[in-house]
PDB file of N, CA, C and O in Angstrom, chain B, residues numbered from 101:
ATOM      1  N   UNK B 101     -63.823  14.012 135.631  1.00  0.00           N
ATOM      2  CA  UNK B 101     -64.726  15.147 135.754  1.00  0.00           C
ATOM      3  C   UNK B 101     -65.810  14.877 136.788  1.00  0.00           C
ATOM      4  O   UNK B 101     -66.278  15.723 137.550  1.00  0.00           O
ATOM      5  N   UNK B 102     -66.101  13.782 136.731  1.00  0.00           N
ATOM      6  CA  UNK B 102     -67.487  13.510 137.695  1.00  0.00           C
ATOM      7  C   UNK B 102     -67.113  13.214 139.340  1.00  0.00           C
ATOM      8  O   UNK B 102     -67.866  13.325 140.307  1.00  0.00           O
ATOM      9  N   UNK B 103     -65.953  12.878 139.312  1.00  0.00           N
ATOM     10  CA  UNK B 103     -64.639  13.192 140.414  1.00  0.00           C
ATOM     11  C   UNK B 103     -65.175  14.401 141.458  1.00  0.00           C
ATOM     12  O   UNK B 103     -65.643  14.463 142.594  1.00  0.00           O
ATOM     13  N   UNK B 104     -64.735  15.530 140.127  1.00  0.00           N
ATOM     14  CA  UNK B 104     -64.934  16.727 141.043  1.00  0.00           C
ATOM     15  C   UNK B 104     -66.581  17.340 141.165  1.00  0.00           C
ATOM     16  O   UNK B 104     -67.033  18.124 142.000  1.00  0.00           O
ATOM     17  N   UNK B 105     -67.062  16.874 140.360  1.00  0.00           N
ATOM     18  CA  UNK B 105     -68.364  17.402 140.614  1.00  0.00           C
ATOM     19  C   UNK B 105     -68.772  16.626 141.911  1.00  0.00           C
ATOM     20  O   UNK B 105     -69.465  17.274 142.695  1.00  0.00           O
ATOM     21  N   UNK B 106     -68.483  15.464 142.231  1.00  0.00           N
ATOM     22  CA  UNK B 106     -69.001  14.982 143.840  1.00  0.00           C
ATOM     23  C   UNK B 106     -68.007  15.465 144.992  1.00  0.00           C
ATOM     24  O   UNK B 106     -68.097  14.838 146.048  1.00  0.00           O
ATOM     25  N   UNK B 107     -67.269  16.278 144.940  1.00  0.00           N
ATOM     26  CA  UNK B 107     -66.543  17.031 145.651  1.00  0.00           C
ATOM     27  C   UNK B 107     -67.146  18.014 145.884  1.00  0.00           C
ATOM     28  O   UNK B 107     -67.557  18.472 146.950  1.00  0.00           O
ATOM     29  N   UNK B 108     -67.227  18.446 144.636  1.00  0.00           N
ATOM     30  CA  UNK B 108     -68.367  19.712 144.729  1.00  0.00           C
ATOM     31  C   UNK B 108     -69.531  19.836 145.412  1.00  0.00           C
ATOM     32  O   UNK B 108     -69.757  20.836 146.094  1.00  0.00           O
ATOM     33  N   UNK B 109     -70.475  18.726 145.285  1.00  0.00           N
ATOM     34  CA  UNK B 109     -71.430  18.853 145.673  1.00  0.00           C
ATOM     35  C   UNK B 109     -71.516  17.939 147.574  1.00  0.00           C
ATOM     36  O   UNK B 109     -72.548  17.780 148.227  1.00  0.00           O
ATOM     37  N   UNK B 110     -70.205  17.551 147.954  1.00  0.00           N
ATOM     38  CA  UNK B 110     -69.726  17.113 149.388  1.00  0.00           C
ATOM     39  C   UNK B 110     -69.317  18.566 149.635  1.00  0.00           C
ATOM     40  O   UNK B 110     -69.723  18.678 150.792  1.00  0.00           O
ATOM     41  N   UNK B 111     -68.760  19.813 149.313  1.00  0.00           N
ATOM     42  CA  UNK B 111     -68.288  20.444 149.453  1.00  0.00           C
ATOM     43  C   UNK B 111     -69.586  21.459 149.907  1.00  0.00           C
ATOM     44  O   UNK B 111     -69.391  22.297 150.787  1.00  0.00           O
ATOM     45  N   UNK B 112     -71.216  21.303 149.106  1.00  0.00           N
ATOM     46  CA  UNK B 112     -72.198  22.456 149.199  1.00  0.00           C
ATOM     47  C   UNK B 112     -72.392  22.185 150.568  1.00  0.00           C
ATOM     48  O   UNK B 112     -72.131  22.935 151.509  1.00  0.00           O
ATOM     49  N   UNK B 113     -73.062  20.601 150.616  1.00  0.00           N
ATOM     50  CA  UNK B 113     -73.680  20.256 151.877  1.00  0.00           C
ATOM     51  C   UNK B 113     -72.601  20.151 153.054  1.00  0.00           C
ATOM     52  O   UNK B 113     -73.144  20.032 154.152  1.00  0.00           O
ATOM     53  N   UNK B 114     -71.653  20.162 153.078  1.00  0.00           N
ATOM     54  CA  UNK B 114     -70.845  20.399 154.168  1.00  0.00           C
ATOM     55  C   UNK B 114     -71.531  21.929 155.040  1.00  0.00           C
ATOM     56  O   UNK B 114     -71.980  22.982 154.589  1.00  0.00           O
ATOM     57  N   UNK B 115     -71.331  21.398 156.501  1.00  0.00           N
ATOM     58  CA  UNK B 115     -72.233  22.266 157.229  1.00  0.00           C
ATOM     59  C   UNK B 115     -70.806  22.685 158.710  1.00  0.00           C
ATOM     60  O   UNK B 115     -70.858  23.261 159.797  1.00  0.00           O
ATOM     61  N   UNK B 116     -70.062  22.220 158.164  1.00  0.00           N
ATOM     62  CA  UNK B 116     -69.171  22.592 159.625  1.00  0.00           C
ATOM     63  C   UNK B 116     -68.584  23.690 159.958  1.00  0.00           C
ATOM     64  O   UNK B 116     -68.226  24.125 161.052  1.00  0.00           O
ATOM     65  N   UNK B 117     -68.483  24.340 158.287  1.00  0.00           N
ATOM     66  CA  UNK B 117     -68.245  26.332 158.479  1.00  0.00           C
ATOM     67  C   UNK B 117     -68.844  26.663 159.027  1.00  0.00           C
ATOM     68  O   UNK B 117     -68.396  27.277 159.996  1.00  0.00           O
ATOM     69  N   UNK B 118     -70.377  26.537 158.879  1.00  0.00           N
ATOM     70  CA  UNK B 118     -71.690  27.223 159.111  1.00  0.00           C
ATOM     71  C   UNK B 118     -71.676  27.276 161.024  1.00  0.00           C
ATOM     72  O   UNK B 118     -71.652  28.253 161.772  1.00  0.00           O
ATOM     73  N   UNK B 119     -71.704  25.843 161.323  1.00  0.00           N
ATOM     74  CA  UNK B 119     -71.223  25.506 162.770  1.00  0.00           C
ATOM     75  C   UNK B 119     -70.165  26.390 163.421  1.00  0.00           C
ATOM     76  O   UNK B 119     -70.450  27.161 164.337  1.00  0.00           O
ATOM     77  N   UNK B 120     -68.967  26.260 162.936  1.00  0.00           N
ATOM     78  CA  UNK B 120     -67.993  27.460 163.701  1.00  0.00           C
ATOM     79  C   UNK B 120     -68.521  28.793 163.632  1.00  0.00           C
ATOM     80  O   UNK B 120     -68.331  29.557 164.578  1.00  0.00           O
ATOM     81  N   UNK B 121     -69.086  29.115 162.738  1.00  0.00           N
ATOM     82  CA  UNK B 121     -69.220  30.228 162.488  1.00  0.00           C
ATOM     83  C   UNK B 121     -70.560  30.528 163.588  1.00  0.00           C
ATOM     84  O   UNK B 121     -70.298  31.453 164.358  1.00  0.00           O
ATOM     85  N   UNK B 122     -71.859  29.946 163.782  1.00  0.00           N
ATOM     86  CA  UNK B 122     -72.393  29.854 164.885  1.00  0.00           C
ATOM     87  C   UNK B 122     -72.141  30.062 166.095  1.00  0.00           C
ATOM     88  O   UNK B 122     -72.850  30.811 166.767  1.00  0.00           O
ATOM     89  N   UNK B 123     -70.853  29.295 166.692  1.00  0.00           N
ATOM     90  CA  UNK B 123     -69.913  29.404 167.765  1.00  0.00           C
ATOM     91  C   UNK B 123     -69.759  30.326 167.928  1.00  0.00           C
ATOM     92  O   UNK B 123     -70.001  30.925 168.976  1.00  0.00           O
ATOM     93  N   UNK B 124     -69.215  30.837 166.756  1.00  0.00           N
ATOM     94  CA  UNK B 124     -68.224  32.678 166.853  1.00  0.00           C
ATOM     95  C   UNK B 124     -69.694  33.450 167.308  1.00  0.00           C
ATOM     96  O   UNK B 124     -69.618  34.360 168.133  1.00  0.00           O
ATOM     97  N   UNK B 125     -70.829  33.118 166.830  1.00  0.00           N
ATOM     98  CA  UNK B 125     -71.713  34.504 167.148  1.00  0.00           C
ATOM     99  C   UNK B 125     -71.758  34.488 168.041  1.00  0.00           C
ATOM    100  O   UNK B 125     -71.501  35.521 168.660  1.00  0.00           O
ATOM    101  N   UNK B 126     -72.198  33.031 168.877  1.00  0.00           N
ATOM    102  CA  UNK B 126     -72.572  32.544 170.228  1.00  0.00           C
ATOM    103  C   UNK B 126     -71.997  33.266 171.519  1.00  0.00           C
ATOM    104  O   UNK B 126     -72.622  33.722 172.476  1.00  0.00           O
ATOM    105  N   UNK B 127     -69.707  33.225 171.114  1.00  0.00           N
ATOM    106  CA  UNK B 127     -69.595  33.345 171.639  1.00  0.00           C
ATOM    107  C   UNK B 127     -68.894  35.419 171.980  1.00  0.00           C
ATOM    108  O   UNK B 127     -68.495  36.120 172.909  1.00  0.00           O
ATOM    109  N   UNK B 128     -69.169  35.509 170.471  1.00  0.00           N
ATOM    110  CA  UNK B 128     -69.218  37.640 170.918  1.00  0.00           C
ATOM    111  C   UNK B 128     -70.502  38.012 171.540  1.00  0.00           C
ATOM    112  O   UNK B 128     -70.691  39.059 172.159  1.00  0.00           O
ATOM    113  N   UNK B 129     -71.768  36.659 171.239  1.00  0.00           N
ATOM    114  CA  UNK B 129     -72.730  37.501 172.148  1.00  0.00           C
ATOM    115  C   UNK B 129     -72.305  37.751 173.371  1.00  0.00           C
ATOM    116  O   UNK B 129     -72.325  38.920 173.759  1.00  0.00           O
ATOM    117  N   UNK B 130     -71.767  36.565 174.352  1.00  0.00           N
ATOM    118  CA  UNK B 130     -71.739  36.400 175.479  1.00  0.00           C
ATOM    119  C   UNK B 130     -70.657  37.380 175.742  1.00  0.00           C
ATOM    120  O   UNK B 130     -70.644  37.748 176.916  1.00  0.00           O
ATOM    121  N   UNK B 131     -69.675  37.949 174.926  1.00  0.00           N
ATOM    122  CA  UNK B 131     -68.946  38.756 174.965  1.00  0.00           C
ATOM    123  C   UNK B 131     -69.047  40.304 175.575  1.00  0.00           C
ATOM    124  O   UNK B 131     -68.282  40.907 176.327  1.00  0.00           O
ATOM    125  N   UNK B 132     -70.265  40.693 174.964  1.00  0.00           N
ATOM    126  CA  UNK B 132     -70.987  42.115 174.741  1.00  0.00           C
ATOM    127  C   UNK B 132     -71.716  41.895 176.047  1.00  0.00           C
ATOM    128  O   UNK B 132     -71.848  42.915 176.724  1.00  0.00           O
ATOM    129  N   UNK B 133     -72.279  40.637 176.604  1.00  0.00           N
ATOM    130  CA  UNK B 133     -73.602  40.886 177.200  1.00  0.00           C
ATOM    131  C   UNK B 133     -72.070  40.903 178.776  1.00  0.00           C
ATOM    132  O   UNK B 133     -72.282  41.513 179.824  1.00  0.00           O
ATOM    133  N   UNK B 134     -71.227  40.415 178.616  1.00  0.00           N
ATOM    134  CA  UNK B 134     -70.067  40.204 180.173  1.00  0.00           C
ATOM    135  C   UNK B 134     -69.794  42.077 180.165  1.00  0.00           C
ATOM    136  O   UNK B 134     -70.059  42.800 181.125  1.00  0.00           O
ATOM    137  N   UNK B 135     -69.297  42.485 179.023  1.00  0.00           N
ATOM    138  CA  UNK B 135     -69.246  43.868 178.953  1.00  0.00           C
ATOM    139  C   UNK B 135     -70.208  44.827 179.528  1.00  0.00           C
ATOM    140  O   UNK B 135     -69.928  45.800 180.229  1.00  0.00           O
ATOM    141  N   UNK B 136     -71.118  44.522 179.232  1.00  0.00           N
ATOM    142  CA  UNK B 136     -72.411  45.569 179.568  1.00  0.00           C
ATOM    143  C   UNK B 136     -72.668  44.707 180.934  1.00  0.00           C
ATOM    144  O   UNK B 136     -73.166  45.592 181.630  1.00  0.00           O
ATOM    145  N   UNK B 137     -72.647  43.762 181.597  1.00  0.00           N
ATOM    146  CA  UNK B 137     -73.139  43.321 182.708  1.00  0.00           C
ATOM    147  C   UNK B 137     -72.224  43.636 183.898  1.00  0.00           C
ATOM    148  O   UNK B 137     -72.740  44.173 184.878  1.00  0.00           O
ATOM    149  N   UNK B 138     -70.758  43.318 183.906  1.00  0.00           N
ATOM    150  CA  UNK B 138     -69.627  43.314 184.354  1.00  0.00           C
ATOM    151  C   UNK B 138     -69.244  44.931 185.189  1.00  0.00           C
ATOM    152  O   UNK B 138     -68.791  44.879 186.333  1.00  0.00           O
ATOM    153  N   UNK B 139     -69.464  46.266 184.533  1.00  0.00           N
ATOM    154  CA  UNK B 139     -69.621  47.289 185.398  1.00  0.00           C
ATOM    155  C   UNK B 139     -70.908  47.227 186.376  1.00  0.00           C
ATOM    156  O   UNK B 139     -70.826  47.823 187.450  1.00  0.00           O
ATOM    157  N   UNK B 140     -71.956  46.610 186.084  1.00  0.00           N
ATOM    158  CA  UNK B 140     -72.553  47.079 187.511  1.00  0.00           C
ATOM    159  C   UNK B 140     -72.898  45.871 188.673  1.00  0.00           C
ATOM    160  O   UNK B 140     -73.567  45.935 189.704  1.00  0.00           O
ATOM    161  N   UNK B 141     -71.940  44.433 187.876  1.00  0.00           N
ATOM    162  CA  UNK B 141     -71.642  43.796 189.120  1.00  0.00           C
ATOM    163  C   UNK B 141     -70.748  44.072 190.043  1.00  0.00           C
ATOM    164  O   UNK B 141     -70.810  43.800 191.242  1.00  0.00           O
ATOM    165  N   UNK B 142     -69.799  44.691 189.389  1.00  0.00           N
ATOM    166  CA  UNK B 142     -68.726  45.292 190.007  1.00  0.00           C
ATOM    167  C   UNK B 142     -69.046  45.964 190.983  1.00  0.00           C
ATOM    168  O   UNK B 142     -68.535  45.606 192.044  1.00  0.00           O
ATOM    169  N   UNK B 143     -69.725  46.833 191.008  1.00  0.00           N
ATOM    170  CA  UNK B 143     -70.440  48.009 191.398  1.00  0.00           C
ATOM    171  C   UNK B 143     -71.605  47.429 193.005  1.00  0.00           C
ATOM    172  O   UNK B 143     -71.527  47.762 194.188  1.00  0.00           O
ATOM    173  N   UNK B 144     -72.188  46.857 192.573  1.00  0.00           N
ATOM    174  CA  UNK B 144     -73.004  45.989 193.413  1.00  0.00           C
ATOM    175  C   UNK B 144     -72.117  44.883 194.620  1.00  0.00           C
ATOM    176  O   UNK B 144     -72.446  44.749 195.798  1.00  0.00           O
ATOM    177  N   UNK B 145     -70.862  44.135 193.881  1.00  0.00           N
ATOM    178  CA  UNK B 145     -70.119  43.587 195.064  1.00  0.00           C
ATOM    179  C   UNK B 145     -69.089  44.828 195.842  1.00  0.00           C
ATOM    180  O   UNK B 145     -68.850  44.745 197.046  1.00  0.00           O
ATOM    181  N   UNK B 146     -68.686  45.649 195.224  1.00  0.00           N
ATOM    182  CA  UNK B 146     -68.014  46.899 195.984  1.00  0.00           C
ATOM    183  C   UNK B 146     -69.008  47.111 197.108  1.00  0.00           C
ATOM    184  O   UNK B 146     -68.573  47.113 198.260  1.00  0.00           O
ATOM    185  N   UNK B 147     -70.669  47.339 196.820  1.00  0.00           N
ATOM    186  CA  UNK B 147     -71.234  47.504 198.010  1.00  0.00           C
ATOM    187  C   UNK B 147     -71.326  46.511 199.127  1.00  0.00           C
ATOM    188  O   UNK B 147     -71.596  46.849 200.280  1.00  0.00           O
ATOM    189  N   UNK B 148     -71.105  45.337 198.773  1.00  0.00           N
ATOM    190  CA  UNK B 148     -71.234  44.380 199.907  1.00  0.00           C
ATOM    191  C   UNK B 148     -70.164  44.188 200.453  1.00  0.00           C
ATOM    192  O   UNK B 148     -70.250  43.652 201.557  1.00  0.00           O
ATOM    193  N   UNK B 149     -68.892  44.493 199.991  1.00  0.00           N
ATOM    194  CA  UNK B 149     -67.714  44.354 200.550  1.00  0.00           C
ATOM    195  C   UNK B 149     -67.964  45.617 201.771  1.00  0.00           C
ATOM    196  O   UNK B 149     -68.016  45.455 202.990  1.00  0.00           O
ATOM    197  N   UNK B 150     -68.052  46.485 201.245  1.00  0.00           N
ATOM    198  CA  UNK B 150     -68.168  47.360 202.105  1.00  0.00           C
ATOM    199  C   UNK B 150     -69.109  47.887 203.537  1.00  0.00           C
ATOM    200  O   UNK B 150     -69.050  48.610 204.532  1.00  0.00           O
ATOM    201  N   UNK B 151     -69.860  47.069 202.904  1.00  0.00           N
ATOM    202  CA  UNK B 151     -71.013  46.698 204.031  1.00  0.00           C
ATOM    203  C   UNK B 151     -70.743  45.341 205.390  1.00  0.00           C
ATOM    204  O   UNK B 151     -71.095  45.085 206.541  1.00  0.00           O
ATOM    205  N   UNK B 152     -70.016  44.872 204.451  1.00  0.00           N
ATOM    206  CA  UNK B 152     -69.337  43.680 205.516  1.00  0.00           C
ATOM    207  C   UNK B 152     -67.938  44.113 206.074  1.00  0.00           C
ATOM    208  O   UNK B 152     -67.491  43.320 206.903  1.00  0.00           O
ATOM    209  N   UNK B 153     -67.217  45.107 205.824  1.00  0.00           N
ATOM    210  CA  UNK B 153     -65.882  45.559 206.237  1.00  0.00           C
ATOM    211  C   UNK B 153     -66.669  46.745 207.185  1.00  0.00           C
ATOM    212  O   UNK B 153     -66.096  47.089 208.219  1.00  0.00           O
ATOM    213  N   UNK B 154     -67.682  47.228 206.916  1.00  0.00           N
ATOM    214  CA  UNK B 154     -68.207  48.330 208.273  1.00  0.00           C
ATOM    215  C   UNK B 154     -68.731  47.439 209.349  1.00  0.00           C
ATOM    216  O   UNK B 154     -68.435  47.627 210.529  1.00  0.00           O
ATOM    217  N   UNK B 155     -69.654  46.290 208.874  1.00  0.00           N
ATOM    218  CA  UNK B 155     -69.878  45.228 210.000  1.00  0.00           C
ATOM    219  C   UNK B 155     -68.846  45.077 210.575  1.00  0.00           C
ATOM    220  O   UNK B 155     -68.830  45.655 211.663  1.00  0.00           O
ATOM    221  N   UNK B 156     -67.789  44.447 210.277  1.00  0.00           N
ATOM    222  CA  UNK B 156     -66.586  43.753 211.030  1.00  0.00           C
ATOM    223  C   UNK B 156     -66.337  44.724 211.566  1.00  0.00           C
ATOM    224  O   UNK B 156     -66.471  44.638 212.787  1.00  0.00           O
ATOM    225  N   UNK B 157     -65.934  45.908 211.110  1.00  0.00           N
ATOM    226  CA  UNK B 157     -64.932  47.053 212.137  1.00  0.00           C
ATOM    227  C   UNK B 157     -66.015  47.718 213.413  1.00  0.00           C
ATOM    228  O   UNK B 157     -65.516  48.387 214.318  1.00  0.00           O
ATOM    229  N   UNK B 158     -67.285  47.493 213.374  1.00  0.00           N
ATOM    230  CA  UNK B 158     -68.406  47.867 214.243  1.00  0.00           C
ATOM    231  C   UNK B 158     -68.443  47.085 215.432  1.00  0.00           C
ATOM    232  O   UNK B 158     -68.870  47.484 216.516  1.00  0.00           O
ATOM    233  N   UNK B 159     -67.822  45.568 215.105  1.00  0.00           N
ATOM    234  CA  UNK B 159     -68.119  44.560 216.511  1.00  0.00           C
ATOM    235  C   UNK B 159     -66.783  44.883 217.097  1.00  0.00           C
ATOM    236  O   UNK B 159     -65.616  45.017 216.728  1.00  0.00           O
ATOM    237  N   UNK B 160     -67.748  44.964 218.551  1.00  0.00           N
ATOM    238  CA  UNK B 160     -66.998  44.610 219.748  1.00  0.00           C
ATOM    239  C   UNK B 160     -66.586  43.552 220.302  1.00  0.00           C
ATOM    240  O   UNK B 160     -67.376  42.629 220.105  1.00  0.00           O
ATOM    241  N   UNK B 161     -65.498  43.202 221.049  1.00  0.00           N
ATOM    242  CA  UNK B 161     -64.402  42.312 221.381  1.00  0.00           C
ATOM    243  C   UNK B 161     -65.061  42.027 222.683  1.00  0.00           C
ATOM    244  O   UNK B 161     -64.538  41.251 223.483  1.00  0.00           O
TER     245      UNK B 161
END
């Protein structure tokens, strides 16, 4: 009996769920924040591409 009660109580203080589970928030934050960030980088390198493809086609030979 006293077996499982120190199982039990290795089992409260065990902290390594708690840890993954940390991870997981860590890593849907970074999830949400690529989502919401990701359209208007997009958006912002479309303009420089384009700004450097009117440069190039502007110079003369």
């Amino acid at each position: 009996m006293e077996n499982q009660v120190n199982k039990f109580a290795r089992f409260l203080k065990d902290e390594s769920g708690a840890t993954a589970i940390e991870y997981g928030l860590i890593a849907a934050a970074i999830g949400l924040m690529l989502v919401a960030v990701l359209p208007n980088l997009r958006i912002a390198l479309n303009d420089v591409y384009v700004a450097v493809t009117t440069g190039v086609g502007t110079v003369q030979p």
